[in-house]
C-alpha positions in Angstrom: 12.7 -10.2 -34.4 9.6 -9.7 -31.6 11.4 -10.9 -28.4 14.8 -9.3 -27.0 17.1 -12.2 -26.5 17.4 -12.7 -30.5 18.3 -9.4 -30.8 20.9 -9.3 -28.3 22.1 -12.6 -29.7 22.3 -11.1 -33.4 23.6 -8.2 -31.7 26.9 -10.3 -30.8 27.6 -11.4 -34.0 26.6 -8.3 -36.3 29.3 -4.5 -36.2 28.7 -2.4 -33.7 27.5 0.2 -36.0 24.5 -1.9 -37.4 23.3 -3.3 -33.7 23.3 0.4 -32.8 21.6 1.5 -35.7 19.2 -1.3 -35.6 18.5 -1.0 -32.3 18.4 3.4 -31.9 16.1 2.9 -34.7 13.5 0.3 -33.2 13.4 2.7 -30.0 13.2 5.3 -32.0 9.7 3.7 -34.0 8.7 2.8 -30.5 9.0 6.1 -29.0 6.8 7.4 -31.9 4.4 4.6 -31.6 3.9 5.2 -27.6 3.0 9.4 -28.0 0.9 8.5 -31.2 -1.1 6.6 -28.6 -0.8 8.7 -25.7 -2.3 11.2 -28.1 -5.5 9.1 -29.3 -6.1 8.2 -25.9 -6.3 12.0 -25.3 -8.3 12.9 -28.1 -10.9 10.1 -27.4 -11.0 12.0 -24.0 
């Protein structure tokens, strides 16, 4: 599940309330991941 067009292509067949579950969730881990780094970055400065 790396690349975006087989998630948008499961998205079409799975409920609504899955996809958007699935999906607020992976942003969600992404966000986190993204300021985890932001905030290495700082520290090693």
């Amino acid at each position: 599940m790396g690349n975006g067009v087989s998630k948008s292509n499961a998205g079409v067949k799975l409920p609504k309330r899955l996809v958007n579950r699935q999906m607020l969730r992976s942003i969600f881990v992404l966000f986190v991941d993204k300021i985890l780094n932001f905030s290495k970055l700082d520290a090693m400065d």
